[in-house]
SEPA-954510 format. One record per residue (C-alpha): residue in three letters; residue number from 1; y, x, z. Coordinates in steps of 0.05 Angstrom, whole numbers, always signed. Each point is the difference from the previous one (the first is absolute). Layout:
+------+------+--------+--------+--------+
| resn | resi |      y |      x |      z |
+------+------+--------+--------+--------+
|  ALA |  NUM |      Y |      X |      Z |
...
+------+------+--------+--------+--------+
***
This chain:
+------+------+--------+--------+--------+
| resn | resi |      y |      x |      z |
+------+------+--------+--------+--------+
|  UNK |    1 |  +3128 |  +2766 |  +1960 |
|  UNK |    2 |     +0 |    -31 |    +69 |
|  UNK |    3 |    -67 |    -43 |     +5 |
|  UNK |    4 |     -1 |    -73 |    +28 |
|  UNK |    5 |    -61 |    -31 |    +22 |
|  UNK |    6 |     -7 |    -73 |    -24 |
|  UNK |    7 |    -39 |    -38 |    +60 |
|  UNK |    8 |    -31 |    -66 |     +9 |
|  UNK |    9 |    -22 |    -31 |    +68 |
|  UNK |   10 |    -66 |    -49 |     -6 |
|  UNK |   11 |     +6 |    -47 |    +60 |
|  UNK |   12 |    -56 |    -40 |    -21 |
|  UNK |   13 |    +50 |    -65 |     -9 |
|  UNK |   14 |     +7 |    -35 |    -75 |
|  UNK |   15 |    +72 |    +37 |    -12 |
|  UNK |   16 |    -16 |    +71 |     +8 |
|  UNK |   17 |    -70 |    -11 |    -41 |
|  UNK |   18 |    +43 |    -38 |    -50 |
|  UNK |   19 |    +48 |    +59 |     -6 |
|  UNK |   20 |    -44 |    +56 |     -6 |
|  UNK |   21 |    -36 |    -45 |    -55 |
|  UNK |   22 |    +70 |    -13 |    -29 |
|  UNK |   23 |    +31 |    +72 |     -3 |
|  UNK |   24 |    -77 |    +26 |    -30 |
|  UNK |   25 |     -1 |    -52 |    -54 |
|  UNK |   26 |    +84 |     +5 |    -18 |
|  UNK |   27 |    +15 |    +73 |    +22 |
|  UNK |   28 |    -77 |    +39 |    -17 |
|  UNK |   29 |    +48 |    +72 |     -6 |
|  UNK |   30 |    +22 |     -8 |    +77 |
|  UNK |   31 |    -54 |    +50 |    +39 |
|  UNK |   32 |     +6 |    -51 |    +59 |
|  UNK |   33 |    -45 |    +26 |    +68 |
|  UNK |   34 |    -22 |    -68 |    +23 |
|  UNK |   35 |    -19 |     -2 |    +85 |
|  UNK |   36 |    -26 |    -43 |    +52 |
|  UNK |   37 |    +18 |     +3 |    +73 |
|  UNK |   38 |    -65 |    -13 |    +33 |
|  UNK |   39 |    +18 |    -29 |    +68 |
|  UNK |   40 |    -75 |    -16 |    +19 |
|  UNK |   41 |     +6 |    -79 |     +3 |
|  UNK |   42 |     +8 |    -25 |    -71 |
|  UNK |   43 |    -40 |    -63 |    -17 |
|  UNK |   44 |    -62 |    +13 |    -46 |
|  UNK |   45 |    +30 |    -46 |    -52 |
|  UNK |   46 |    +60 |    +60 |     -5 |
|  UNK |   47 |    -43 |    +58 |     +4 |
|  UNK |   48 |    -39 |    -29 |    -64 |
|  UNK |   49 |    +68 |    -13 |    -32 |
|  UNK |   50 |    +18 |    +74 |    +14 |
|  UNK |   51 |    -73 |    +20 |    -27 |
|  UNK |   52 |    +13 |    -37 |    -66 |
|  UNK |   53 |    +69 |    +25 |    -10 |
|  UNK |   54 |    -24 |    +78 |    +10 |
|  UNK |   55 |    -53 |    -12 |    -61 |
|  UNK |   56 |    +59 |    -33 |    -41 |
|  UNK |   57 |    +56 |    +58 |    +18 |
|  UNK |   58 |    -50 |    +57 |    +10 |
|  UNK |   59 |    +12 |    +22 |    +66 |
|  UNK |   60 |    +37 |    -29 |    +58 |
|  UNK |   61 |    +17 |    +55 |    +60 |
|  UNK |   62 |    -27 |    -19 |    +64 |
|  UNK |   63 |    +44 |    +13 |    +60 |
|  UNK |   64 |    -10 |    -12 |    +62 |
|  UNK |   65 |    +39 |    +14 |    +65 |
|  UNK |   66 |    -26 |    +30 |    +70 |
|  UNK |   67 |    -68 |    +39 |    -35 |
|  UNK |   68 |    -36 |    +35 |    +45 |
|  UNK |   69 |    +20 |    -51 |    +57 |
|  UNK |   70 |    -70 |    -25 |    +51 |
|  UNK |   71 |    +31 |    -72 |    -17 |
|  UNK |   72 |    -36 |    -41 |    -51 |
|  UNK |   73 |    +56 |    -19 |    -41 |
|  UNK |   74 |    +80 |    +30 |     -6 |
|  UNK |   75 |    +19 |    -68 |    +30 |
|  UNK |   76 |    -33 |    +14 |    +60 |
|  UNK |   77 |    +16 |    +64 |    +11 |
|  UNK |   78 |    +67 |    -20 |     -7 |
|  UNK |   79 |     -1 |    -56 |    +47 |
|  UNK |   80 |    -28 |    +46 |    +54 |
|  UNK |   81 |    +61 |    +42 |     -4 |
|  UNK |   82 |    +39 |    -63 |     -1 |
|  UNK |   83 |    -29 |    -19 |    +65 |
|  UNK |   84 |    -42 |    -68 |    -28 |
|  UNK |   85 |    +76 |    -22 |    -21 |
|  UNK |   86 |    -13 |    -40 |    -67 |
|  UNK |   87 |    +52 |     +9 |    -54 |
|  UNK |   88 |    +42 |    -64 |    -17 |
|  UNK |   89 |    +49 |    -20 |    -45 |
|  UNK |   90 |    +47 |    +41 |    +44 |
|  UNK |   91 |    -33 |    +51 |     +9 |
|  UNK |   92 |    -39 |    +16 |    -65 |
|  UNK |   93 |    -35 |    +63 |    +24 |
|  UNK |   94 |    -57 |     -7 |    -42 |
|  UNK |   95 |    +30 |    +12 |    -70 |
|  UNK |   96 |    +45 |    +57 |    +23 |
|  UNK |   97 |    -63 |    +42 |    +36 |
|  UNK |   98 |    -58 |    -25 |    -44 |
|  UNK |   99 |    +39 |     -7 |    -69 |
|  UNK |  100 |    +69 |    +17 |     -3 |
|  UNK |  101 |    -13 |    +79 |    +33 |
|  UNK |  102 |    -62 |    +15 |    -34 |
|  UNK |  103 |    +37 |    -16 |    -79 |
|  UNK |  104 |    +62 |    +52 |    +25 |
|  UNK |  105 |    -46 |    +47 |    +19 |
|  UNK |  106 |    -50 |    -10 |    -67 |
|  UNK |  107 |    +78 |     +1 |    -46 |
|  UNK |  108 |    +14 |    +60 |    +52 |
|  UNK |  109 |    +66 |    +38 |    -29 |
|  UNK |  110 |    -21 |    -15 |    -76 |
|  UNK |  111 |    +52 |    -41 |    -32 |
|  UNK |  112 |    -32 |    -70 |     -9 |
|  UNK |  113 |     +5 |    -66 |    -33 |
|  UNK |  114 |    -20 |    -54 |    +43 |
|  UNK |  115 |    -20 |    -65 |    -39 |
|  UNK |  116 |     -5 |    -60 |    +41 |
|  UNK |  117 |    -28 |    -71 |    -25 |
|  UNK |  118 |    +58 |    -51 |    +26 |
|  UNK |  119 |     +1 |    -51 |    -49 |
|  UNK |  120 |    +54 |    -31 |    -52 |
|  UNK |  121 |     -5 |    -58 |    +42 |
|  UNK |  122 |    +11 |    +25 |    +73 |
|  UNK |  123 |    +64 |     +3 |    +35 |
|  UNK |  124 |     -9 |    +64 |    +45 |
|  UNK |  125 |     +9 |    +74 |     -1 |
|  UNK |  126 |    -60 |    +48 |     -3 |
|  UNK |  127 |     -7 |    +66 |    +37 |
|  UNK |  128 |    +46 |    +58 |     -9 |
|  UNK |  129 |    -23 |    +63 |    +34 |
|  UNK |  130 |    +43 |    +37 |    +47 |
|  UNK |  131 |    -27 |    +65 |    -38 |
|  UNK |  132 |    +58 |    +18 |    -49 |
|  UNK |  133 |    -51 |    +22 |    -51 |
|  UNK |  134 |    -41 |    -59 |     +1 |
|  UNK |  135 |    +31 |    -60 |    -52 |
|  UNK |  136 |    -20 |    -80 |     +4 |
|  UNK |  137 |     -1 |    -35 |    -64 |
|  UNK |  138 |    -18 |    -64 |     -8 |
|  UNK |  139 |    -25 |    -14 |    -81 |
|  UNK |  140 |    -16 |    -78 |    +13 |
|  UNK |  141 |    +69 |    -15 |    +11 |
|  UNK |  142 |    +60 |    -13 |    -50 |
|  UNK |  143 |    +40 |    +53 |    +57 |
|  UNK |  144 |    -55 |    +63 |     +2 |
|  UNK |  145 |    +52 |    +41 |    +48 |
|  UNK |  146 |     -5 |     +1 |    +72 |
|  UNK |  147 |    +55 |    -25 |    +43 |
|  UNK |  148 |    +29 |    +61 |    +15 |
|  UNK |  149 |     -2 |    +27 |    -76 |
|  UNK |  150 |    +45 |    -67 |    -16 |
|  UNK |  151 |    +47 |    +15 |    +58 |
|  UNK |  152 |    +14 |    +64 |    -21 |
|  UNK |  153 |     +7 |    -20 |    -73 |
|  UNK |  154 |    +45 |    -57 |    +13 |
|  UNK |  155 |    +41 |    +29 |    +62 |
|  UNK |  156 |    +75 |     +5 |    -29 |
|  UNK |  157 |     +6 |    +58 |    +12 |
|  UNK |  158 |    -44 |    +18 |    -62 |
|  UNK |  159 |    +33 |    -55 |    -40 |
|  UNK |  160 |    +34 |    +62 |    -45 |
|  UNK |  161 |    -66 |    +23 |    -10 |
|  UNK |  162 |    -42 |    -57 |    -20 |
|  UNK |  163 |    +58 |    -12 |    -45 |
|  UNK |  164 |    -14 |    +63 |    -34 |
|  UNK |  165 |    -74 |    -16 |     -4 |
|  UNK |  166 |     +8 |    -71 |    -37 |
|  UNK |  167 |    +51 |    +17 |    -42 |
|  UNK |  168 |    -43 |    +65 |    -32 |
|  UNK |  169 |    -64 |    -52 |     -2 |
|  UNK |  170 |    +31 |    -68 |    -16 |
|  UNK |  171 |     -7 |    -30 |    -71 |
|  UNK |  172 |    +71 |    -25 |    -15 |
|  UNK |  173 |    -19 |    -71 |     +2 |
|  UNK |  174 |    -17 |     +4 |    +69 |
|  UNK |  175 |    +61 |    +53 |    +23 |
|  UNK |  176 |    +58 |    -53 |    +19 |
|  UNK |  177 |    -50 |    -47 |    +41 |
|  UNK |  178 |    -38 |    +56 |    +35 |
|  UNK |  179 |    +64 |    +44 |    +12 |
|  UNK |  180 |    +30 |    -62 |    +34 |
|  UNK |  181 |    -51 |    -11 |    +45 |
|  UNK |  182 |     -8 |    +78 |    +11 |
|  UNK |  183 |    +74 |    +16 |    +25 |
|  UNK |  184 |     +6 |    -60 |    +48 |
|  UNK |  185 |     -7 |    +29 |    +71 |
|  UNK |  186 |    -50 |    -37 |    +47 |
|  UNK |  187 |    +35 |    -39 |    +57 |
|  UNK |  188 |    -28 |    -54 |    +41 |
|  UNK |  189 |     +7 |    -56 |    -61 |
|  UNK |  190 |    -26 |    +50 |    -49 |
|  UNK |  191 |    -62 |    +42 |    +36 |
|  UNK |  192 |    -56 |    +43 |    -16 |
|  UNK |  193 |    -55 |    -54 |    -21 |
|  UNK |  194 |    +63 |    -41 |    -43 |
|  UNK |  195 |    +25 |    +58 |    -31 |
|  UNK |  196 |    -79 |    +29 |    -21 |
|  UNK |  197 |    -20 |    -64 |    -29 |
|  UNK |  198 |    +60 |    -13 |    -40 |
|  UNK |  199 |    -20 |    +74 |    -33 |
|  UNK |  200 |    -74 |    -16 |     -4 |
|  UNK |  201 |    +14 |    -65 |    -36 |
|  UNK |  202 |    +37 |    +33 |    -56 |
|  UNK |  203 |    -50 |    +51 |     -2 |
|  UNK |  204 |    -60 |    +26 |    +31 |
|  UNK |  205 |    -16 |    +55 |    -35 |
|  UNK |  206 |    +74 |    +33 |     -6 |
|  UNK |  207 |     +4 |    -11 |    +73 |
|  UNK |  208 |    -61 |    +44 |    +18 |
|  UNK |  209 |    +25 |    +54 |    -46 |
|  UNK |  210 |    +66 |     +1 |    +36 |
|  UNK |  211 |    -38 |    +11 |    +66 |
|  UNK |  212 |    -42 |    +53 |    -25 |
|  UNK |  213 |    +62 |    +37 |    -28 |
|  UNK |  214 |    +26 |    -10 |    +71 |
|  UNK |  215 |    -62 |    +24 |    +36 |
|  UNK |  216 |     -4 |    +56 |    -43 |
|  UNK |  217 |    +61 |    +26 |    +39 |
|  UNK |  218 |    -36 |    -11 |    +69 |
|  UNK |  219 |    -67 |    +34 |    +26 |
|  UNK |  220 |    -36 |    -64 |    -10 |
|  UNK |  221 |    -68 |    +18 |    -24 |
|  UNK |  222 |    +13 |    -46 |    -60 |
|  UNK |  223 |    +59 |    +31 |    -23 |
|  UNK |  224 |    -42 |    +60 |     -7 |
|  UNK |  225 |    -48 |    -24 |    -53 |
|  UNK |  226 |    +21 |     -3 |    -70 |
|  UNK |  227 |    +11 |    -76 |    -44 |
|  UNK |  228 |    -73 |     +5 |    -25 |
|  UNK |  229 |    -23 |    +20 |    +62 |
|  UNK |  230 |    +19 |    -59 |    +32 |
|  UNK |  231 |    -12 |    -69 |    -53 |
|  UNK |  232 |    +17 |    -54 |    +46 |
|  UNK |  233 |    +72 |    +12 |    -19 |
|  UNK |  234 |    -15 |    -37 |    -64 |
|  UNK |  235 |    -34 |    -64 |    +48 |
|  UNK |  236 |    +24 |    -60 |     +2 |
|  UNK |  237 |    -64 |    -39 |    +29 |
|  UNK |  238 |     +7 |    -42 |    +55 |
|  UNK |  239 |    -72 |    -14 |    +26 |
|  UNK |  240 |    -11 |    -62 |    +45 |
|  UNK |  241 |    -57 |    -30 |    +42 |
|  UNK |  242 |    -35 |    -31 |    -60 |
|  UNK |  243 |     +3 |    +70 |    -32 |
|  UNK |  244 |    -34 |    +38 |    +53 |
|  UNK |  245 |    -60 |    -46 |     +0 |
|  UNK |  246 |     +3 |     -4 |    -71 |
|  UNK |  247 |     -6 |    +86 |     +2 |
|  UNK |  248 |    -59 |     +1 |    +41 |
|  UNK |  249 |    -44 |    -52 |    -41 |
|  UNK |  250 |    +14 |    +27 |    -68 |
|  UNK |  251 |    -10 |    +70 |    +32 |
|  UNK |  252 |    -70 |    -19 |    +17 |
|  UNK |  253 |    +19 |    +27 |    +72 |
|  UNK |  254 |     -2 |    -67 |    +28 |
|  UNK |  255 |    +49 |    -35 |    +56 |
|  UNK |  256 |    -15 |    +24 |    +71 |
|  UNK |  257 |    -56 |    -55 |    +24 |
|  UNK |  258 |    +33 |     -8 |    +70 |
|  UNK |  259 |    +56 |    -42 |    -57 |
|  UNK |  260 |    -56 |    -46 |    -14 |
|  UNK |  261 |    +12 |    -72 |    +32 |
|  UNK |  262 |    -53 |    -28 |    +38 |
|  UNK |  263 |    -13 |    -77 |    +12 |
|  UNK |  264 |    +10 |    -23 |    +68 |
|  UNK |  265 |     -8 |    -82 |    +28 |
|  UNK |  266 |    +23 |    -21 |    +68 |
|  UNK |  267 |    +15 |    -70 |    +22 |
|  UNK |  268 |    -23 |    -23 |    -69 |
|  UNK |  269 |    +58 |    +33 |    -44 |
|  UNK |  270 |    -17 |    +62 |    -36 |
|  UNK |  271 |    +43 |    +70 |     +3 |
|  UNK |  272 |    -10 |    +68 |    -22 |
|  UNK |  273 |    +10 |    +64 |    +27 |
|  UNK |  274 |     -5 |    +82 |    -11 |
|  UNK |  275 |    +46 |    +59 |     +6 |
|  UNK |  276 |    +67 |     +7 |    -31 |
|  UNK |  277 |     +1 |    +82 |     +1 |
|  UNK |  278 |    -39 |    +61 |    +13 |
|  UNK |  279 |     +9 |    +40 |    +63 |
|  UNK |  280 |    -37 |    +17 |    +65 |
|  UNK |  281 |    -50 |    -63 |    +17 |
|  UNK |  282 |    +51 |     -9 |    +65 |
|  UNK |  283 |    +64 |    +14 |    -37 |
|  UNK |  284 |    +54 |    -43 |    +57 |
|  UNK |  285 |    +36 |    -29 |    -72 |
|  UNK |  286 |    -58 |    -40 |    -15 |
|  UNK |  287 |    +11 |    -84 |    +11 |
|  UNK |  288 |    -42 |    -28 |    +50 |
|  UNK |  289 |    -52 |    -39 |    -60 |
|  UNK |  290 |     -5 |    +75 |    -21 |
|  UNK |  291 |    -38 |    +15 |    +67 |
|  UNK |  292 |    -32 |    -69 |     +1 |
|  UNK |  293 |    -27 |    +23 |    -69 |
|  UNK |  294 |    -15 |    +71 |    +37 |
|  UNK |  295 |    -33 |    -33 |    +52 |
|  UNK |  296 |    -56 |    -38 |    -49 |
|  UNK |  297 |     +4 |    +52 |    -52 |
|  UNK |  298 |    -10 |    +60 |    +44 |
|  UNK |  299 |    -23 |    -24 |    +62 |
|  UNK |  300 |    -17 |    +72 |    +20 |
|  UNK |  301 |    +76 |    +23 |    -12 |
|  UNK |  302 |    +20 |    -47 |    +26 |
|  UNK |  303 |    -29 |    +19 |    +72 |
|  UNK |  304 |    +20 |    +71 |     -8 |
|  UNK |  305 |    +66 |    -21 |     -8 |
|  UNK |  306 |     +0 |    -36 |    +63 |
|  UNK |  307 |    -20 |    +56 |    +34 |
|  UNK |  308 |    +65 |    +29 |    -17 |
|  UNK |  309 |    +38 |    -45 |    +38 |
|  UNK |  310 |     +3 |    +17 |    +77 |
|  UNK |  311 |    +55 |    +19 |    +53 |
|  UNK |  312 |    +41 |    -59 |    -33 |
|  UNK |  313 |     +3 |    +22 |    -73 |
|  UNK |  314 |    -17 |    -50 |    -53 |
|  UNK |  315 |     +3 |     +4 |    -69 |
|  UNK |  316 |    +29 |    -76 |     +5 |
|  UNK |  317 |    +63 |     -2 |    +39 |
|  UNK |  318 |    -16 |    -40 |    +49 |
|  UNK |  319 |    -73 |    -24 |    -26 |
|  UNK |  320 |    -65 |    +42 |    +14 |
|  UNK |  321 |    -57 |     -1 |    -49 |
|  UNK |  322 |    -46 |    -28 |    +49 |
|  UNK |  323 |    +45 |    -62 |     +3 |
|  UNK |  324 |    +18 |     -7 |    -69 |
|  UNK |  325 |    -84 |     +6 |     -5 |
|  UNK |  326 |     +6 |    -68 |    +29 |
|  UNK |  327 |    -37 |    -55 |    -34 |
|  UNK |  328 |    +57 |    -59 |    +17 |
|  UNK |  329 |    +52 |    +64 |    -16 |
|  UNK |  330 |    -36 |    +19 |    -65 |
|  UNK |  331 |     -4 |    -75 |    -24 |
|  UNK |  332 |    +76 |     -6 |    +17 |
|  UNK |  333 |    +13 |    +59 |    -47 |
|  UNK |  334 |    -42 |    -17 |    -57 |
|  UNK |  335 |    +44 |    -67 |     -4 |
|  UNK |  336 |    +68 |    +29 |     +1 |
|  UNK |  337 |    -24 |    +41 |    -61 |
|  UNK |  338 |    -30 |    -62 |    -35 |
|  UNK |  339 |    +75 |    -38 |    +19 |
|  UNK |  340 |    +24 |    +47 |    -36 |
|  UNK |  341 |    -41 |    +15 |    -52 |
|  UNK |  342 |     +3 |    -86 |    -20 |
|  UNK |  343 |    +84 |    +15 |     +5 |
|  UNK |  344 |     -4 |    +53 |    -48 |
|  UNK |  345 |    -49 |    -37 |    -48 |
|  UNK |  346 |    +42 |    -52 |     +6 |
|  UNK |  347 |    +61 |    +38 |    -27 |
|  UNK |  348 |    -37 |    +23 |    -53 |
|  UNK |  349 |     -7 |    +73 |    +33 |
|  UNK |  350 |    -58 |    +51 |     +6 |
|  UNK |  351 |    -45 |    -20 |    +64 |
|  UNK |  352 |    -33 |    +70 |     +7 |
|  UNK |  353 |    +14 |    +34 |    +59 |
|  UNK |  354 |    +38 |    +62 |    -38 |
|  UNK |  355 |    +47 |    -57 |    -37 |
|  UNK |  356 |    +12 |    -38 |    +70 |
|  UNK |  357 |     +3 |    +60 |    +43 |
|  UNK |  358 |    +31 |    +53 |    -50 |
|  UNK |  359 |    +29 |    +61 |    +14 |
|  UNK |  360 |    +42 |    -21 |    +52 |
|  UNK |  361 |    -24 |    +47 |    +57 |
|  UNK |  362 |    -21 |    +64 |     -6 |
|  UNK |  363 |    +12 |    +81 |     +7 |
|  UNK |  364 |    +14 |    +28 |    -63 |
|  UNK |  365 |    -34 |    +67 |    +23 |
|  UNK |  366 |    -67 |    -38 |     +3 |
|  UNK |  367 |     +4 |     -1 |    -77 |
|  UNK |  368 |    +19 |    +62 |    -25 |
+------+------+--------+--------+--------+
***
């Protein structure tokens, strides 16, 4: 029997503690190897998280890129070879040497099942691995296949096949409906996303039998494990923001602190601020009150993350730290957050940071 290694990435971030919590409490048969990519500039708040979590799982692997290197941390070491050039939304250099390399080479040629915390409630794709024996699934979401799984399952040239699939699994009371939806060819009014909704909406469950059927014809590392071997066929759980935090208090882990919201008061009128995800204390996606709250938080990372900028590289297109460090500049900030902050309260919405920011900008190989 071919083995398949069942993997778990621990960014320090609510999702992928809320997972690992998840698939322990739901799923205790799956031998999952829970890791860590240490990049050397985690917050104390996450490395606590990461702390708790190991004494809830039992272990969490520590990896960590560049060892033996004279630099203090991977991130430097990496920067050096980068030639000071900071990575940027464009050029996300960080997660690829620091993260993104050092899972490949822990999953190595194994065949592996990659499961990544992107919630029921998030409108992005996750990682999928250029490594044809490493597989992304996703168990928050009411779709757990990666894009390219769903491609491949709905591309019409396999229409025949699928065919096959649902008619073998289908209850009869479902066969006309789902065999309708299952021969019509995707063209620019019907496409991918239409035509996989329409199938998950008449059923979940008989949908992610039909792709395992399918991937059990491929070399996808999940088509090589058996029906028991692999529960989340039987899921239907679609976990949202609410959940996660839910998951971590009744876990007795505990939300990451850096979530907590802190009182601010300028000009009179009162605001709040914190962090709205995990990553490196100088990660370029965070908003600009995320640095103001780095700057008072963390004064002292705050400095060493200045002294990353030089030879025209920011972490701010077109800001520096030292200006954003500004009193007038910091005062201007911490109003624009309180604006919006009143706006949101005042259409009855969450006012935290991770409710007004969201999800809306970030690299998906941060988090696995």
């Amino acid at each position: 029997m071919t083995k398949v290694r069942h993997i778990l990435g621990i960014s320090g971030g609510k999702d992928s503690a809320a997972l690992s919590i998840y698939l322990k409490q739901k799923y205790p048969q799956l031998k999952i190897e829970y890791y860590n990519s240490d990049t050397g500039c985690e917050l104390a708040e996450t490395e606590v998280l990461i702390d708790r979590l190991s004494a809830y799982l039992g272990s969490i692997k520590r990896l960590r890129a560049a060892e033996g290197s004279p630099e203090p941390t991977p991130f430097e070491h990496f920067l050096k070879a980068m030639g000071g050039f900071l990575p940027s939304p464009q050029q996300r250099w960080c997660t690829k040497k620091m993260k993104l390399a050092e899972f490949e080479r822990y999953a190595g040629e194994d065949y592996a099942v990659s499961y990544v915390g992107i919630r029921g409630d998030e409108d992005r794709d996750g990682y999928i691995s250029s490594k044809p024996n490493i597989q992304a699934v996703f168990p928050f979401r009411k779709n757990i296949w990666s894009l390219d799984v769903i491609n491949k399952v709905l591309s019409n040239d396999n229409i025949k096949q699928i065919e096959t699939y649902y008619d073998e699994l289908s209850p009869e009371r479902l066969k006309d409906e789902v065999m309708e939806v299952v021969r019509k060819p995707i063209t620019k009014q019907f496409y991918y996303s239409k035509k996989l909704n329409a199938l998950l909406d008449i059923d979940v469950k008989l949908f992610n039998h039909v792709v395992f059927k399918f991937l059990q014809s491929t070399d996808y590392p999940v088509g090589k494990l058996t029906e028991e071997e692999f529960p989340l066929l039987d899921n239907d759980d679609v976990l949202v923001k609410e959940d996660i935090f839910r998951l971590l208090r009744e876990s007795g882990v505990g939300v990451p602190a850096y979530y907590e919201e802190i009182p601010f008061e300028v000009d009179g009128k009162t605001g709040t601020y914190c962090r709205s995800r995990s990553g490196c204390y100088f990660c370029f996606f965070q908003q600009r009150i995320e640095w103001v709250w780095l700057l008072e938080q963390h004064p002292d990372l705050y400095e060493k993350a200045m002294t990353f900028e030089k030879d025209g590289y920011t972490w701010i297109q077109g800001e520096t730290l030292a200006d954003l460090a500004k009193p007038e500049r910091v005062r201007q900030i911490k109003l624009d957050i309180i604006k919006r902050q009143e706006q949101a309260r005042e259409n009855q919405q969450g006012t935290t940071l991770v409710d007004i920011l969201g999800d809306e900008m970030m690299c998906a190989n941060c988090f696995i």
